[in-house]
Structure formats: C-alpha cells, structure tokens
C-alpha positions, -999 to 999 in steps of 0.1 A, spaced: -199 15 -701 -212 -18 -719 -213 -52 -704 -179 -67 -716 -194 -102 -714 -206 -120 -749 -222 -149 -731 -242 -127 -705 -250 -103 -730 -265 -132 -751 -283 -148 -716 -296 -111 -705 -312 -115 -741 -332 -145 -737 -341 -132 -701 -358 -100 -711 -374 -123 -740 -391 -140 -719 -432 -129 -714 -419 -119 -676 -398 -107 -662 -388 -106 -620 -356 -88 -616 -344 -89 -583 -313 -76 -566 -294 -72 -535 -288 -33 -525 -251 -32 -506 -225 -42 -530 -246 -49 -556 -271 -12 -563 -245 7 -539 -213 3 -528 -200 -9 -499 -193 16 -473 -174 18 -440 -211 27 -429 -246 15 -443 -255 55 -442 -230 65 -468 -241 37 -490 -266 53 -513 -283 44 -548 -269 62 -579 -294 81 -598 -287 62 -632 -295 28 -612 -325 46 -598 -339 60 -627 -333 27 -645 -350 5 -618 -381 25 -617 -382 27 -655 -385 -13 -654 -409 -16 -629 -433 5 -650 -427 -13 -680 -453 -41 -696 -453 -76 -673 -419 -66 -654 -419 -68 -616 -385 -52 -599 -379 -61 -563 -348 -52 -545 -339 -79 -513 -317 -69 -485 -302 -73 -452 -315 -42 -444 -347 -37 -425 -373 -26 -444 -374 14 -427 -337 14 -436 -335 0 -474 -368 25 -475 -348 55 -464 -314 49 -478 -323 35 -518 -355 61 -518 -372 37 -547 -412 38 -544 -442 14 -556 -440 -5 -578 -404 -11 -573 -412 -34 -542 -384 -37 -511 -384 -66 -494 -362 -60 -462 -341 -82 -434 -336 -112 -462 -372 -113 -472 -386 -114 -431 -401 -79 -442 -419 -65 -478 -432 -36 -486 -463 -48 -498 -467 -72 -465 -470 -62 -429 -442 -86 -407 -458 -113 -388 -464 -103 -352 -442 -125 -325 -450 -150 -299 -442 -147 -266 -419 -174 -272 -396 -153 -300 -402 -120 -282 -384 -132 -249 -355 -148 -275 -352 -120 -296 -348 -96 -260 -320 -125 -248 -304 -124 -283 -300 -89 -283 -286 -84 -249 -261 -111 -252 -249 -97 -289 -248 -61 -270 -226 -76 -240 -203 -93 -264 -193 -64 -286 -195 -38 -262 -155 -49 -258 -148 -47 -292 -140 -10 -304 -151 -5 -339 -179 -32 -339 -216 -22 -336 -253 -37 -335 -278 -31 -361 -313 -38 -345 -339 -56 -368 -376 -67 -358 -365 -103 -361 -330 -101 -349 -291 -82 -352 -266 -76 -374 -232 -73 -360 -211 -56 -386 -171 -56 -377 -160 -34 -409 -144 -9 -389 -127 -33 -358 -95 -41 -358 -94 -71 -383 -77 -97 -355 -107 -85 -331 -133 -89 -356 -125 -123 -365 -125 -130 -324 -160 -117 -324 -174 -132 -356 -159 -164 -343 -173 -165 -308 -205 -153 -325 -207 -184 -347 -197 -210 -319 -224 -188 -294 -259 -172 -299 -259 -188 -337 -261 -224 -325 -289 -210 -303 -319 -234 -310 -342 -209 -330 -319 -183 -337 -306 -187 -377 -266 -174 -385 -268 -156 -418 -228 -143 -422 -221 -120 -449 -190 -95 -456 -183 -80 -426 -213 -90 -410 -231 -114 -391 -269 -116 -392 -284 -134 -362 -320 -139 -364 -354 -158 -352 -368 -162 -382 -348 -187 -409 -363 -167 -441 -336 -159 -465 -335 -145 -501 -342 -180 -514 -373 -177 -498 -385 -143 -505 -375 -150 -545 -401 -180 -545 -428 -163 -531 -425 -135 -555 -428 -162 -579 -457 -174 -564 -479 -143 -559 -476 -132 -593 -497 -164 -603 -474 -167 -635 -439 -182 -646 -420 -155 -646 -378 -153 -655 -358 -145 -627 -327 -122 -628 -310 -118 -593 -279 -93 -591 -260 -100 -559 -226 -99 -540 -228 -112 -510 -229 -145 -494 -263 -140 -481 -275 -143 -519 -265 -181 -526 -298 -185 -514 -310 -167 -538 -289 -183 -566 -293 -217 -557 -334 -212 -561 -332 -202 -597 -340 -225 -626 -325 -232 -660 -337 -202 -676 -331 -177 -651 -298 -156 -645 -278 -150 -616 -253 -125 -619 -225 -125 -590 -210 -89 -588 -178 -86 -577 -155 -117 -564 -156 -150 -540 -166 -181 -549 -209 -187 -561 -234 -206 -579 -240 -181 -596 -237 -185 -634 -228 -151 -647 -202 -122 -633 -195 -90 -638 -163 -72 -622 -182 -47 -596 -212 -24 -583 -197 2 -610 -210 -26 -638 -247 -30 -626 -261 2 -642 -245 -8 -675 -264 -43 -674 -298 -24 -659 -298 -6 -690 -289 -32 -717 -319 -50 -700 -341 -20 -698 -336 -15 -737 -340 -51 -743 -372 -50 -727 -385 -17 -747 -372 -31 -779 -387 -63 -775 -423 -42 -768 -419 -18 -797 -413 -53 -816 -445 -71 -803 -470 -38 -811 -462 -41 -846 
C-alpha cells in the first residue's frame, strides 16, 4: 500500500527533513481500529514494528496520545520506552507520575462518578470507563436513539459542572477534572525536548483538534478517516497509517544514510 496523496507525500518529505522529528498519534481510529469494545482494539504488528523502529532512530521522538488511561493504552498497544504513551488526553505520561488530587477534586471526581454511574445505569448497552481524573461514557453499543438521550443529558448535566471539562469524541463522552487535552500534552513535548522539533500528529477523532490546532506552519496533521478538521492532510482510514509510518520511517533512514556521507 503507498500513500495515494502527491501533496502529503511531498509535505511528509519536508517533515522527516527536518533535524527533528516529534511524531505523535492518537491510538483508536487512528494506530487501531475502532471496535465495538476498546479490548478488541489492538495495534498491528507492521504499525508496531514501525513505531519502535522510529523511536530508535537519530533525533526522532514518537509519542502516542490517547483517551485511554495510561494502564490501558499500556496493556492494549504493548509499545515500550522510548516510544513514550501519554494517557487520558495527556493528564497521564509514561515518563511522568499524575499529579496527586486535592481534597477539593477527590470529593468531585467521587460525585462525578456516581452521578455518570446513576445516569446510565438505565441505558442498556452504555458503560463507564473509570479514569484517575474522570469517566468516559462510551454509547457504541446502545440503541442509537438512547445514546443520543444520554450523550445529550450528559452535555446539558455533569459537563457544565464548574470544574468538570466535556471532551466528546465518537461514541464517547469524556468527562473530566482536569482541562488537559492533546493540545496540551503536544506543547509540552515540545518543550521538554529543549529543541524545535517538527510535529507530525495522526488522528481521527474529535478529541485531536486540539491537537491540530497547536501545530505550526511546518508541521503536519494528518486527519484519518472522515468529519470535518483543521487538519491539513487526509488519508482514507486506520488501514492507510502503516503505509505513511513507513514512507516516513524510510525518509528518515535515507535522509541519515545521506547526512553520514
């Protein structure tokens, strides 16, 4: 498979061009595809292999930024150091321990979770993913009418909480204490590499505008799959991302073969 795109081909060019490199990508919908549950969505080998292959390679850093909480994007993409996993849109990183809660967010976070619980424990099909900071209510599997009830009462409720922070993606509703988002986690990657790196971000979902709308001239966000986004590049689906991975990966090793001459 080749990336059928002349213009991202030539942009994914300049990227990997650049002295660094931070490629950065969502993991559901974007490294894996999207399943009825979050266990069955797991990361191909040939996306695997790739990733870790560019996080060993000369003044590349890879980070992959979910939704997920950390444990879970641990255990489901099975990637290790230095691929670094950043989890519940950047609250969470491997390479940082989460900040400890005030008494303050602790009794919020219990109320938040009780109400979500009460509110979809009508709602056959629905289900709440527990995170340190918050819940995810994910609806994939509710009768769509019923699902739309619940994402709608959830938006009009809890989310205009004071201190709790909506984050709705596909299927999904993230409801959290703390108002970090991709955006967020992608500039302080910037930032503690003490360079001025290029960013690539890969991403599907609505929870990765953040992301997109952070990145600069130079840098590349690639949308995968439909809906509206800032993004400036697209490619069709998941099923395109390990083509891209490894027109960037030989970029990258061409363009170091090319310098050591």
């Amino acid at each position: 498979m080749t990336i059928a795109s002349a213009d991202l081909r030539e942009r994914l060019t300049a990227v990997c061009a650049s002295p660094y490199l931070l490629l950065c990508s969502d993991y559901d919908g974007t490294l894996a595809p999207i399943a009825a549950s979050p266990d069955a969505a797991l990361l191909g080998a040939d996306s695997a292999t790739l990733l870790t292959a560019l996080a060993h390679s000369p003044n590349v850093r890879v980070a992959i930024i979910s939704g997920r909480p950390l444990h879970d994007l641990q255990r489901h993409s099975r990637l290790e150091p230095p691929v670094l996993l950043v989890g519940s849109h950047g609250a969470e990183s491997s390479r940082h321990a989460a900040a400890a809660l005030t008494d303050t967010q602790a009794s919020d976070l219990t109320r938040l979770r009780e109400h979500v619980a009460a509110m979809c424990a009508g709602v056959t099909g629905s289900w709440v993913e527990h995170k340190p900071l918050g819940v995810a209510i994910h609806v994939r599997q509710a009768d769509p009418r019923a699902a739309d009830a619940l994402l709608s009462a959830l938006q009009h409720g809890p989310a205009m909480w004071p201190g709790v922070y909506a984050t709705p993606g596909k299927a999904v509703m993230d409801l959290s204490i703390s108002a970090r988002n991709k955006g967020h986690a992608i500039e302080q990657l910037r930032s503690e590499w003490g360079t001025e790196p290029t960013v690539l971000y890969l991403g599907d979902d609505v929870t990765d505008e953040a992301a997109f709308r952070v990145l600069g001239p130079t840098d590349v966000g690639v949308k995968v799959g439909t809906g509206a986004s800032c993004a400036s590049h697209r490619v069709t689906s998941e099923a395109d991302v390990p083509a891209l991975l490894a027109f960037v990966h030989a970029c990258r090793v061409a363009g170091s073969v090319e310098s050591r001459r």
